[in-house]
Every structure is written in structure tokens, then in C-alpha cells.
C-alpha positions in Angstrom: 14.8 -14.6 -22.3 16.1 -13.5 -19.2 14.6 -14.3 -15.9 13.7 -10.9 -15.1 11.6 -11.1 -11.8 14.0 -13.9 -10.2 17.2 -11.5 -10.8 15.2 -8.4 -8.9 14.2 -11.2 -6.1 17.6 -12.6 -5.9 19.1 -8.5 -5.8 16.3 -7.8 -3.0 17.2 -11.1 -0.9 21.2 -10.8 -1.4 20.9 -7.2 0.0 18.7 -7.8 2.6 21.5 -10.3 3.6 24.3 -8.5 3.4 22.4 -5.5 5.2 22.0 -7.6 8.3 25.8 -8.5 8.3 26.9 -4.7 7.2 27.4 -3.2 10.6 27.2 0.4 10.7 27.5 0.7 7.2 24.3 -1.2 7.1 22.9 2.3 5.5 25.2 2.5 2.6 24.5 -1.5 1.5 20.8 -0.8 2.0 21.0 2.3 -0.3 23.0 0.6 -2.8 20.7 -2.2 -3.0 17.2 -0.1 -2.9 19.2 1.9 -6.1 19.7 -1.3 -8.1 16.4 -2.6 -7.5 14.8 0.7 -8.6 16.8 0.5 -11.9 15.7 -2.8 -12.4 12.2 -1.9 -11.7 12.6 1.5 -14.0 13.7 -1.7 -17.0 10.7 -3.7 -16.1 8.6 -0.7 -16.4 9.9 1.4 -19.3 10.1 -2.1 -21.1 6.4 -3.1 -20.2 4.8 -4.8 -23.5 1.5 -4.5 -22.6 -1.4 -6.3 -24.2 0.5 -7.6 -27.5 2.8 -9.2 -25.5 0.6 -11.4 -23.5 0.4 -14.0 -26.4 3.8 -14.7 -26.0 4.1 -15.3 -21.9 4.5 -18.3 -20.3 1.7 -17.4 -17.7 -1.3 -16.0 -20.0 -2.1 -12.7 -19.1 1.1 -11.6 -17.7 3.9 -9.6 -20.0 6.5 -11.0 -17.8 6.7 -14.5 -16.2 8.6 -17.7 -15.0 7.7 -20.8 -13.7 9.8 -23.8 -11.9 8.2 -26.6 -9.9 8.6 -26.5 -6.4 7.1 -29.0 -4.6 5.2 -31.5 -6.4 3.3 -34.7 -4.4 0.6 -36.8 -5.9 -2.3 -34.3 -4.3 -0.3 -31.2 -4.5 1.6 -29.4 -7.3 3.1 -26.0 -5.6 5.7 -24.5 -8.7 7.7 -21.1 -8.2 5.5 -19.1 -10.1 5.7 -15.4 -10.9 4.9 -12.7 -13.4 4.0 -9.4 -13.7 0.8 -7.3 -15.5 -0.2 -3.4 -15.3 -1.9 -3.7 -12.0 1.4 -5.5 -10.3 4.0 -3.3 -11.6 2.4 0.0 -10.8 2.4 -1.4 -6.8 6.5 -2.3 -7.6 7.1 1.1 -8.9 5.4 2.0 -5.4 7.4 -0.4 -3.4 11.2 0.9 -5.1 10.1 4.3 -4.2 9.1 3.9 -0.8 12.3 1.7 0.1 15.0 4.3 -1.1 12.8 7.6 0.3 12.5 5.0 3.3 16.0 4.4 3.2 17.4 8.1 2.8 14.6 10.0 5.1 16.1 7.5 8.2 19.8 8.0 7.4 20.7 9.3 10.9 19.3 6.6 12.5 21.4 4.9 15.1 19.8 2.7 17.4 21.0 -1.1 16.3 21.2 0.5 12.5 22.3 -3.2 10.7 18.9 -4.5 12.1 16.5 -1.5 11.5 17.2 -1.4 8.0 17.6 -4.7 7.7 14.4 -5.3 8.8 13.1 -1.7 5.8 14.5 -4.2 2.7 12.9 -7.6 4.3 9.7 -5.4 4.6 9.8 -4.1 0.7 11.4 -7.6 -0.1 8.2 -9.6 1.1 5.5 -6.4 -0.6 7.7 -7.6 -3.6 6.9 -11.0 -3.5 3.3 -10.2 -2.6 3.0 -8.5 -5.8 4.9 -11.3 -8.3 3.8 -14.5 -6.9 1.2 -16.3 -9.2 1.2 -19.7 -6.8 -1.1 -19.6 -3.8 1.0 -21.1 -0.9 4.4 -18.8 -2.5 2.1 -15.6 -2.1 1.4 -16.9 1.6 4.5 -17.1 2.2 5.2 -13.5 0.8 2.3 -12.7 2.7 3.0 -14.0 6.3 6.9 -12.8 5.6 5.9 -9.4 5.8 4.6 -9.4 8.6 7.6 -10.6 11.1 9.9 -7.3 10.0 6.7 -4.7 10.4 6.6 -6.4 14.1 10.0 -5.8 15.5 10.1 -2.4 14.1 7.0 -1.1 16.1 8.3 -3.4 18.8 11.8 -2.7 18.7 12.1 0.9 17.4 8.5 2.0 18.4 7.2 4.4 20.8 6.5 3.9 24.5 3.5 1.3 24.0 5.3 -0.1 20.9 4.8 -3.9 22.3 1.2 -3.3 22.5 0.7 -2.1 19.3 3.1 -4.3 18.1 1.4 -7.5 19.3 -2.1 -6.0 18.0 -1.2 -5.7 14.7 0.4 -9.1 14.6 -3.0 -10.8 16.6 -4.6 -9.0 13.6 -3.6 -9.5 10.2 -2.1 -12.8 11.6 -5.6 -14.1 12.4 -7.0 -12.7 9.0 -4.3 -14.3 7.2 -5.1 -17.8 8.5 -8.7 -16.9 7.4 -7.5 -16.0 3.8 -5.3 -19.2 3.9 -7.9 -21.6 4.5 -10.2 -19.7 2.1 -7.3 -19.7 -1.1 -7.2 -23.6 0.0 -11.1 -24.4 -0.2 -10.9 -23.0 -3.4 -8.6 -25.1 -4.6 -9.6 -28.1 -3.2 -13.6 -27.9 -3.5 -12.9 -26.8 -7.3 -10.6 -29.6 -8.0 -8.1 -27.3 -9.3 -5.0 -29.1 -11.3 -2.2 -27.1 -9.0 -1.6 -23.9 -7.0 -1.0 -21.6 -10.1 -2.7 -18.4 -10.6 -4.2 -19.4 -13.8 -5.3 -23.1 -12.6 -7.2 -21.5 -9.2 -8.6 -18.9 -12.1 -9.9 -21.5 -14.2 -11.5 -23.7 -11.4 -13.0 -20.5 -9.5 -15.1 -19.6 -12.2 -16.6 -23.4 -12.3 -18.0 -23.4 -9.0 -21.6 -22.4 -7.9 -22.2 -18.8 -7.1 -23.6 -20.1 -3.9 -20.0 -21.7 -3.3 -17.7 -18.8 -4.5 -20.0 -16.2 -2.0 -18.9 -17.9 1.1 -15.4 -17.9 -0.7 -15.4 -14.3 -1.1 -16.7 -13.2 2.5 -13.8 -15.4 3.5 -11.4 -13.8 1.2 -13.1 -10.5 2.1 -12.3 -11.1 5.5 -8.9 -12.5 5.0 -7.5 -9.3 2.4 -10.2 -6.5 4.4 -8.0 -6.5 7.9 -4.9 -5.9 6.2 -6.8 -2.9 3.8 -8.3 -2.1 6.5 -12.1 -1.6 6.4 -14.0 -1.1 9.5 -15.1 -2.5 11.9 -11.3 -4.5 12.2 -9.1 -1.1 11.7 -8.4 -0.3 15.2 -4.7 -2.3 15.0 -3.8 0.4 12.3 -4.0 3.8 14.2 -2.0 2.3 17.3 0.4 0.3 15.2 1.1 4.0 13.3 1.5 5.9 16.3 3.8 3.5 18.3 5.6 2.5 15.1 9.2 4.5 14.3 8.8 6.9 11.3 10.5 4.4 8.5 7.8 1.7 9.9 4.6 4.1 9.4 5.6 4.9 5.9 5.7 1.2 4.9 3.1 0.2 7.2 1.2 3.0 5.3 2.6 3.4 1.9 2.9 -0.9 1.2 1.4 -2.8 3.6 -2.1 -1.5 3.3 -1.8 -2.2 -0.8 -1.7 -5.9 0.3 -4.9 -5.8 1.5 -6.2 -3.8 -1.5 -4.0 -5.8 -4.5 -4.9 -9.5 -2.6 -8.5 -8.6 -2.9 -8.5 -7.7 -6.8 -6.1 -10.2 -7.5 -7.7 -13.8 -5.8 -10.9 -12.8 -4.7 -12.6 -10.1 -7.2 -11.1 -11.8 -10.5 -11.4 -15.5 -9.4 -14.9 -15.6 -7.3 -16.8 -12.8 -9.8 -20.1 -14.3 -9.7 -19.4 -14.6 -5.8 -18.2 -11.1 -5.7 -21.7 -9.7 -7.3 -23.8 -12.1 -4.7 -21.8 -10.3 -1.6 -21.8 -6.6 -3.6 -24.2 -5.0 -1.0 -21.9 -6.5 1.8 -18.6 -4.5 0.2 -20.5 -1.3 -0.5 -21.9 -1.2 2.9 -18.1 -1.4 4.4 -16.9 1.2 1.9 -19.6 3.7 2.6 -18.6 3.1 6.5 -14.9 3.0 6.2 -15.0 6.5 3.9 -17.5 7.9 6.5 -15.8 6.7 9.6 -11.8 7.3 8.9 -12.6 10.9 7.6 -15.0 12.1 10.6 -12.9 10.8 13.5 -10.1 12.1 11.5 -11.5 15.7 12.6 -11.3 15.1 16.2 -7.6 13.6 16.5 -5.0 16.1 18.0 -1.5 13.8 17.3 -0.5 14.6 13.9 0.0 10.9 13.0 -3.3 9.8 14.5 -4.3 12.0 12.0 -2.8 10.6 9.0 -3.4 7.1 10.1 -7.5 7.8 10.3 -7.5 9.3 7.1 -5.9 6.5 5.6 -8.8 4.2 6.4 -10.9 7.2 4.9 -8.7 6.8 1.6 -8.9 2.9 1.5 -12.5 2.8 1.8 -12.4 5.1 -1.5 -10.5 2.2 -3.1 -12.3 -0.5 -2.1 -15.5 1.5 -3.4 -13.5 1.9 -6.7 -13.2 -1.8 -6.4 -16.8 -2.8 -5.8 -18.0 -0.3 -8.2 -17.2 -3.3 -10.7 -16.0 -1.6 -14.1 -12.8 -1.1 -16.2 -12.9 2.5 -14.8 -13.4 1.3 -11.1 -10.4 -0.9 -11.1 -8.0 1.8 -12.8 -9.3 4.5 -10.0 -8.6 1.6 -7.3 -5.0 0.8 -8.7 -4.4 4.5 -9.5 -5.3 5.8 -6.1 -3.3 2.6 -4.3 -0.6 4.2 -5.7 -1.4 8.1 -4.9 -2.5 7.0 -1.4 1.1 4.9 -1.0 3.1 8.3 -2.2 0.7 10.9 -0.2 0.5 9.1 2.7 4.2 8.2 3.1 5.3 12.1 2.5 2.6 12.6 5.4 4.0 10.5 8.1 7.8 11.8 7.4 6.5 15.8 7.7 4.5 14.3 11.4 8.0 12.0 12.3 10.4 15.3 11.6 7.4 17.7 13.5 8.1 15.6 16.4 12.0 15.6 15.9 11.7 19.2 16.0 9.2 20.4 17.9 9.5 17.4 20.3 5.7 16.5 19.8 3.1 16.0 17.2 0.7 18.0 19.0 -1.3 20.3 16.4 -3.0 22.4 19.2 0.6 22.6 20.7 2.1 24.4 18.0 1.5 27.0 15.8 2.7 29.4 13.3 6.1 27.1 12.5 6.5 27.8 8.9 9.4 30.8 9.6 11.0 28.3 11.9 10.9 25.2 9.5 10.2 26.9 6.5 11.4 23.5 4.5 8.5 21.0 7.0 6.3 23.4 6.4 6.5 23.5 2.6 6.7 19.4 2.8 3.3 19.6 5.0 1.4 21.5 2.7 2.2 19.4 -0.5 1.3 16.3 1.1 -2.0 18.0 2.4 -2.8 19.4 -1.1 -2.0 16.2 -2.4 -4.3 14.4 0.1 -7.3 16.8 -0.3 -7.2 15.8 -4.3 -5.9 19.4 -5.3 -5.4 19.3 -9.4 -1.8 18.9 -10.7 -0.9 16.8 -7.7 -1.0 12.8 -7.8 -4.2 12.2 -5.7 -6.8 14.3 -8.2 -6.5 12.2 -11.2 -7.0 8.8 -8.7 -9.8 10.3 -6.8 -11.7 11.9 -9.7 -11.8 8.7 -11.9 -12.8 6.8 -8.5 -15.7 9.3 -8.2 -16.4 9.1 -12.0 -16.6 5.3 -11.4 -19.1 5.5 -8.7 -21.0 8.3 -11.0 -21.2 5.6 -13.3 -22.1 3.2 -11.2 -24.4 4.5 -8.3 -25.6 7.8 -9.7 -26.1 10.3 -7.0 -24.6 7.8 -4.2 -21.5 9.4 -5.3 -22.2 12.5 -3.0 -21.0 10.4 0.0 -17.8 10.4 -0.9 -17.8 13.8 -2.6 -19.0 15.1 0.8 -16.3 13.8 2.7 -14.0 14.9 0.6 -14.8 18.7 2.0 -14.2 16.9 4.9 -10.7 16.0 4.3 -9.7 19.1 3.0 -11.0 20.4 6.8 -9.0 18.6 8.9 -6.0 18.7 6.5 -6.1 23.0 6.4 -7.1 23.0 10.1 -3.9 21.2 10.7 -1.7 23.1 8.5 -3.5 26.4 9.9 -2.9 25.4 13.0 0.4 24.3 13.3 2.5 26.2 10.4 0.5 29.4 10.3 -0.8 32.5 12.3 1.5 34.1 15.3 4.3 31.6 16.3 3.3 29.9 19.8 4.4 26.9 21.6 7.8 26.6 19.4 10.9 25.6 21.5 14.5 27.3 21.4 16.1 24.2 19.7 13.7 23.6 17.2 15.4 23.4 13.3 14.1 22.7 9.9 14.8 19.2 8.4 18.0 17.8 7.8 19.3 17.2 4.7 18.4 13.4 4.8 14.8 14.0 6.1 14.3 16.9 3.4 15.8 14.0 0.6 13.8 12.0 1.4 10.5 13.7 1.2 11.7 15.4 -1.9 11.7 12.5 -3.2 8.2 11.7 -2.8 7.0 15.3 -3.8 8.7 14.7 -7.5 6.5 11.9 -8.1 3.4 13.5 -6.7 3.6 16.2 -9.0 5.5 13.8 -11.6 1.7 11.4 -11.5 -0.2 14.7 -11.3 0.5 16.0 -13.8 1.1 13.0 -16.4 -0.9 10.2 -14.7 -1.1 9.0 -18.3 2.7 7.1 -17.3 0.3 4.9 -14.8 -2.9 4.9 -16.5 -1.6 3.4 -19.7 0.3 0.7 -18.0 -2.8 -0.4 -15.6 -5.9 -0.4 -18.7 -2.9 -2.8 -20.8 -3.6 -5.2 -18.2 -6.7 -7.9 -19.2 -9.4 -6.9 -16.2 -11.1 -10.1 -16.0 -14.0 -10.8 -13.6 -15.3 -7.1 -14.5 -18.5 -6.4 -16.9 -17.9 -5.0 -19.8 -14.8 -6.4 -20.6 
């Protein structure tokens, strides 16, 4: 059997390389390496065995896996260890997606263009690695990876307070991550597990006391919750969007905020269950706020990517209610709308990065009645709004409905919280677009133009899939139940 996840590591890393070196072709390598690796992940996908092929995996529960030893001492065994299941390989399909619409939408850039998207594949490469590693400290290292690119692209290619933000987000998730770190390593140690692997820490996190794996969980809780990012620790998020170049928001958005979400189901939900259940009123409590919070201060920002970035705390509180909801159905809605959220919210920060390159500012009081201007933005805007508000057809109805279903399930008329804010979303969303496409033209300068063609690519791009996953979200579904969703009751 072929090594499939080393060869799609070992195309990621060789292109990253050579995009560094490439000069100002630096575009074309990155393009013809974010094209190979979505072929790749297309095979991993199309070939997905599901269930009957977990027998047969050298990791049990994955359909595809290797392992190598690494480092091996007499009190610690770290292997190279990797594999995929249903929940993994729905957030690669995300992460190919992103990095060629990424890739494309910034085609014109020029400033130091070997290093920017240089930095765009070591960004996807390290959500990649996030998303296959099955060995604690080779996940941290994914994990901490990620975080160096995201930093010199808001500090390097950011707005004017782009070292600020750039430094906050770091202080941030760098601080969390230690957190997570020494909470991944307690585990291990206080449970006496045989080596790093995935399926060791499972085995020896279901031993401990529930007492134990609650104070496990807050501290994974902690560790994963920064990066989602649930409230009160957000704050990094909407300055780190608004400083951050167009190419950075959309990962920063569309990837970075699924490590939070996919760390959280994957080491802390399925390995600490019982702990999970004990600190259950804890996560609700921060999904209720973070739903609440992100959507209602979504209503009073002006900048079009303040915007976007406040209702994506809105949209990850949704998830991590999924999540904490606790059932087969909860976990599909959380993966499901991962995903949706990832597409939506990356379309939405390209229409407010192209708004600003033609308008020259993201204003939405500042502009208005654009669409026979930029006819193209305008049509861009409105599918990512629809898309965000949960309109049917489009990628984020079939996540948000089974999320609500799950909480209907679960919590019985507490579902109207989120249902509520939901009206809410679809406010601020058609006040924007009213505002700032519709009505008499106002406030619209001489040189402003429609997209170019790379900026139009690469949203188009993300609308396909949007109404590709609207319409059959079957493609994702099936892939995600085929995964065994342990830790959850019921199954």
C-alpha cells in the first residue's frame, strides 16, 4: 500500500520550498503545487473506504494511516504517526480549497511575492498536518508551525497597525497552546499511557477518574477555545482580521479557526468523555455567549471586515454548541458547518478585500448603491451573504439546520437562542448589502472597477462549492457519519 498521507506531506513541504526560492514566479510554483495537492486530496476523498475499511488500518479507526518511530527513549515513545477518518478529510477538502482560491484571488500581488505566498502553502501546509497527525507532540508541532506564517503576514503584509494585531494574535493562541501542551502531556503522563499515539492517549484517557479528565478538559478547553475562538478570549481575532492582508483573513478565517474546533473533538471531547459531561454546563454557557455576543456586536460594526470577523465568533459558537450538544447528529452539524463556515467566510473576506481595492475603503455607511458599478462584487456579496444567513440550496442551510435539529434534540426549546440570532444575522448581512450595493449610487469614486479576473476566479471558486455542498451535502455527510464517533452516547 502506498503511503498516501506522507506523499501529500512531502508535495506540500517540497512546494513550499521551492516557492520560497521561486522569485517572481513564486505564483506559478505555488499554483502548481496547491493543484497537485488538490488532486491528491480529490484521490484520498473519492477513494475514502469508510467504515469497512477500518478493520484493515494500521491505526484502528482510521481508513488511511502510517506509522514510523520517531523518537523513542526509555520514558518516551514519539512515532510519526498519521491517518485520516470522515471528520479529518472533510477539513483537508477545506484546506485544498482555500489554498488554490487563496492562491488565485492574490495573483496580482507584488510586494515581496516569493515570501507572501510562501508563507499561504506553509500556512495550509501546517492546517494539513494539524488534521493527519495521530501523535501528540507531531500535532504540536503542526500546531505551533502554523502559527509563525499567520504572524508575518499580518505583520508583514497587514494594515497600518498590522504589528499590533500581529503580536496579539501570537501572545494569544501562543499562550493557549502552551496550556493545551501541558494538558495533552498530563494526560499522558498521569494515565500512564504506553506512547504519544492517538490510540494509546485514547485508551489511557478513558481510564482515568472523571474528577481527573474534568480538569483535563477545562485545560484542553482552554487550550483548543482561544484558537476557535469563544468568548471572553476572541478579541485577538477581529484585530488580527482587520490588520491582516486579504490572503491572511481568508486562512486565518477559513483554517485556522477549524483548529480550534477539530483539536477540541479530536483530543479533548473523544479522549476525556466522562470529563467532557462533568464540564457540559461550562461549554454551553460559552456557546450560548459566543452565539449571542459575535452576532449582536456584529450589528453595530461599520468596516466590512469587522463585520465578517464578529460574525465568525457568532458562527463558531454554533459549532461548539453542535459539539456540546453530545450526539451523532451534533458532531455531523459541527463538522458540516466547520466546513460551510471555512467556504462562506473565506468568499466574505475576498468581496470586503476587493470593496476596499475598489472603492478604497470598507466603509458600509460610505458607500452605497455599487452593484451597476461592480456588478460582478456585488453578485459575489450577495452569495456569500445568503450563504451566511443559512438560505436553502446554499452550503450553510444543511450545516446550520442539522446544528439546530441537534440542539432540538438535545435542549428542547433552548434551541430558540440560536434560532433568534439567526434573524439577527440575516439583519446585519441585508443591511450591509442594502447599504452598500443597493439604492441610489452615493459615495462611489471615478476609478472605481469591478473585480479582476483573478479576484473574480477566485471567489468563483468558492461560490461552486457553496452551491456544489448546498445542494448535495450528502458528498460531506456520508463521508463524516462513516467515521466511528466515539466519546458520544448513543453510539
Amino acid at each position: 500500500m502506498l503511503p498516501l498521507l506522507s506523499i501529500v506531506l512531502a508535495t506540500l513541504l517540497a512546494g513550499t520550498a521551492a516557492t520560497f526560492f521561486a522569485g517572481t514566479r513564486a505564483r506559478w510554483v505555488a499554483l502548481a503545487t496547491s493543484s497537485v495537492f488538490a488532486v491528491e486530496v480529490a484521490f484520498l476523498f473519492l477513494s475514502f473506504s469508510g467504515w469497512p475499511g477500518y478493520s484493515s488500518a494500521l491505526v484502528p479507526g482510521f481508513s488511511e494511516s502510517e506509522s514510523y518511530a520517531w523518537i523513542h527513549i526509555s520514558w518516551m515513545h514519539v512515532n510519526f504517526t498519521v491517518g485520516v477518518d470522515g471528520i479529518s478529510l472533510v477539513l483537508i477538502l477545506l484546506t485544498a480549497i482555500l489554498q488554490i482560491a487563496t492562491v488565485v484571488y492574490s495573483w496580482n500581488e507584488t510586494k515581496r511575492p516569493a515570501g507572501y505566498f510562501g508563507l499561504v502553502m506553509l500556512t495550509c501546509l501546517g492546517c494539513f498536518g494539524v488534521f493527519v497527525a495521530l501523535d501528540i507532540l507531531f500535532f504540536f508541532l503542526f500546531w505551533e508551525a502554523v502559527l509563525v506564517p499567520m504572524f508575518f503576514l499580518i505583520g508583514y503584509w497587514g494594515g497600518p497597525n498590522r504589528r499590533y494585531a500581529a503580536l496579539k494574535f501570537f501572545v494569544y493562541t501562543h499562550v493557549a497552546s502552551i496550556v493545551m501542551l501541558v494538558g495533552l502531556l498530563a494526560l499522558v503522563f498521569y494515565s500512564g499511557a504506553s506512547s504519544f499515539d492517538y490510540s494509546a492517549v485514547y485508551a489511557a484517557g478513558h481510564g482515568l477518574s472523571t474528577v481527573v479528565q474534568a480538569f483535563l478538559f477545562l485545560a484542553l478547553f482552554f487550550g483548543f477555545g482561544v484558537k476557535f475562538p469563544i468568548v471572553p478570549f476572541h478579541t485577538w481575532l477581529p484585530d488580527a482580521h482587520v490588520e491582516a492582508p486579504t490572503g491572511g483573513s481568508v486562512l486565518l478565517a477559513g483554517l485556522l479557526l477549524k483548529l480550534g474546533g477539530y483539536g477540541l473533538i479530536r483530543w479533548a471531547v473523544f479522549v476525556l468523555p466522562a470529563g467532557f459531561h462533568v464540564d457540559l454546563p461550562v461549554v454551553f454557557f460559552v456557546a450560548f455567549l459566543s452565539i449571542v455576543w459575535g452576532s449582536v456586536v456584529s450589528l453595530a460594526q461599520r468596516d466590512l471586515k469587522r463585520l465578517v470577523a464578529f460574525s465568525s465568533i457568532n458562527h463558531m459558537g454554533i459549532v461548539l454548541l453542535a459539539i456540546a450538544v453530545g450526539s451523532s447528529i451534533g458532531l455531523v452539524a459541527a463538522v458540516l458547518l466547520m466546513f460551510a463556515h471555512g467556504i462562506v467566510s473565506a468568499l466574505l473576506f475576498m468581496v470586503s478585500g476587493s470593496a476596499h481595492h475598489a472603492f478604497g475603503t470598507r466603509d458600509i455607511s460610505a458607500v452605497g448603491g455599487a452593484t451597476p458599478t461592480t456588478p460582478a462584487l456585488s453578485t459575489f456579496a450577495m452569495a456569500g451573504s445568503l450563504a451566511s444567513l443559512g438560505l436553502p440550496a446554499l452550503i450553510g442551510f444543511p450545516a446550520e439546520f442539522s446544528a439546530l435539529l441537534a440542539t432540538w434534540d438535545r435542549l428542547g426549546y433552548w434551541v430558540f437562542i440560536p434560532l433568534g440570532i439567526l434573524v439577527v444575522t440575516a439583519a446585519f448581512y441585508l443591511w450591509m448589502m442594502q447599504r452598500m450595493f443597493f439604492g441610489p449610487p452615493r459615495g462611489i469614486p471615478s476609478e472605481a472597477h469591478d473585480v479582476p479576473w483573478f479576484e473574480g476566479a477566485g471567489m468563483g471558486i468558492l461560490v461552486v462549492f457553496t452551491v456544489l455542498f448546498g445542494v448535495l451535502p450528502s458528498l460531506l455527510v456520508n463521508v463524516i457519519v462513516a467515521s466511528p464517533i466515539k466519546g458520544f452516547p448513543g453510539t
